[in-house]
C-alpha angles and dihedrals in degrees: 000000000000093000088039085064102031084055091049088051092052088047089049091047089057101044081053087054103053085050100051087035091082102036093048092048080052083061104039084053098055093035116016089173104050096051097044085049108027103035111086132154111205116105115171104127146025094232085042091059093035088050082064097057090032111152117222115292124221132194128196103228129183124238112221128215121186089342086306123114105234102167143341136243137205112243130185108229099173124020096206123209115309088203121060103177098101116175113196117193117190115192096197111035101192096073087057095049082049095056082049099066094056108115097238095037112118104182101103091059088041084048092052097038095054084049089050101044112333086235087125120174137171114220104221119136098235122042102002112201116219137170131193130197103015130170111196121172108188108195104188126176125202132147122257086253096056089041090049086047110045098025101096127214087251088051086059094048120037097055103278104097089049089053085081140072106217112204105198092210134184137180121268100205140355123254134175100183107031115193127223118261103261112248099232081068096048103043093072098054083053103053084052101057087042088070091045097049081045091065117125101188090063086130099064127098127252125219132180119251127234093285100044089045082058103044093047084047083059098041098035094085095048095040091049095030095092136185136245127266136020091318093064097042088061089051097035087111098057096125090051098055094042090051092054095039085055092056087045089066102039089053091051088046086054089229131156093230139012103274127204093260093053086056091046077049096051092041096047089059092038085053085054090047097048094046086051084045095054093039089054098037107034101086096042120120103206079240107111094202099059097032081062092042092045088037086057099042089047097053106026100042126236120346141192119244088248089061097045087058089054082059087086106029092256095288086121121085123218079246091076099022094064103042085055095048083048081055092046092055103046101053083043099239093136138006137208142217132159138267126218115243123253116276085354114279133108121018137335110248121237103236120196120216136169126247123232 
């Protein structure tokens, strides 16, 4: 059972890397410098990601004289980092999430505050590290299991998990043997994003026209409106998204203003995004223990009781796992039958599915 996933998670890391290897050879063709320097992969703490959009640091130092201190001097003892535009990219998202749930890890409030202003601090008493102004994309891959799994109940409801678009994506086609996209196909999208990326006016600000301003007055109150429970926590940002995916696509269309069709653009995604949510998050209780225990039926097929303990490395106790199975099959989320022992003797083994 352990090869057989560690030979699904090899599989999977080379799917996700089929799948970052074009887009990152787009931006290494319109700034070299900036992807060799500016894309990492790494997560593991909030001071470690702010470290890597530091500001300049000055100290105050004393000039000696004669062992006398006769005047101080401003010195530069870290230059920081001069670009603050940092893209991570995480091929496999729950590690992250695990890191996360350390007591002392930072990195889910560092995470929600770049979203909300790039202003980022840690609060030691010496040598406090700060960044303003950053502009941190993070593009992570994992699989529904894993989510289900790592992302804890507080992730989905104190912002972080909303922060977030979630793209449920599946292969098309199976190939063995995948071609590279032909150049001639991919010059043109880069000559594209060159005159983007050439523009000189980046620091003006962008407002709808007439009828955009008239489209966003007829989608806000749907798109702020929200839902109860966890499903809405996880889409309580819906405007917001909408909003910056609309500037995405007026910057890339080189316009003066955010024009009707670059909001059609933003809500069509957002509509993706909400149907995957919905599809991810749906069936989830808000209860970590059966989520795992449904996540794993659902995508590994039937298991015995003795498998679904191995789930969570044994740390659960049959106290909280069947309480969880009862859950499961009242509300008719699984079922279970019996099946008869090897080489029949002893006794048949209980064996746990979902239902369809």
């Amino acid at each position: 059972m352990r090869r057989v996933r560690r030979a699904r998670r090899r599989q999977r890391q080379g799917s996700e890397g089929q799948a970052w290897s074009t887009p990152r050879y787009l931006l290494e063709q319109i700034d070299h410098e900036w992807a060799k320097a500016r894309i990492k992969s790494g997560l593991s703490s909030g001071e470690g990601l702010i470290y890597n959009v530091r500001d300049a640091r000055e100290e105050q130092q004393s000039i000696k004289e004669d062992g006398r201190v006769v005047d101080y001097q401003t010195v530069v003892v870290d230059e920081g980092e001069a670009d603050k535009r940092l893209l991570v990219f995480e091929p496999e998202l729950a590690t992250v999430l695990r890191r996360m749930q350390g007591e002392t890890n930072s990195l889910s409030a560092v995470l929600r505050e770049a979203w909300e202003s790039g202003q980022l601090s840690t609060l030691v008493k010496n040598a406090p590290t700060r960044a303003t102004g950053a502009h941190i994309s993070l593009i992570a891959h994992t699989t529904l299991e894993e989510l289900i799994t790592t992302l804890t109940e507080t992730d989905r409801a104190n912002g972080f998990a909303n922060r977030f678009i979630f793209l449920l994506v599946r292969r098309s086609k199976c190939l063995p043997e995948p071609a590279a996209i032909p150049e001639a196909e991919l010059m043109p999208l880069i000559n594209e994003l060159r005159q983007v990326a050439q523009q000189r006016d980046h620091h003006r600000v962008l407002v709808r026209d007439a009828d955009a301003r008239a489209l966003w007055a007829e989608v806000y109150p749907k798109l702020s409106e929200g839902e109860p429970g966890l499903l809405g926590a996880v889409l309580a940002r819906a405007e917001a998204h909408v909003l910056r995916l609309s500037l995405i696509y007026a910057v890339l269309d080189r316009s003066p203003v955010i024009r009707a069709e670059h909001l059609h653009s933003a809500l069509a995604v957002w509509d993706y995004a909400d149907a995957s949510a919905r599809r991810i998050f749906g069936d989830v209780l808000g209860l970590s223990v059966a989520d795992v225990i449904l996540a794993a039926l659902r995508t590994r097929g039937p298991m015995t009781r003795e498998e679904i303990t191995h789930l969570f490395h044994r740390n659960k106790k049959a106290t909280e796992i069947d309480p969880a199975l009862g859950l499961l099959l009242e509300q008719g989320k699984v079922k279970r039958s019996s099946r008869p022992p090897e080489g029949g003797k002893g006794r048949p083994a209980i064996v746990w599915e979902a239902t369809s």
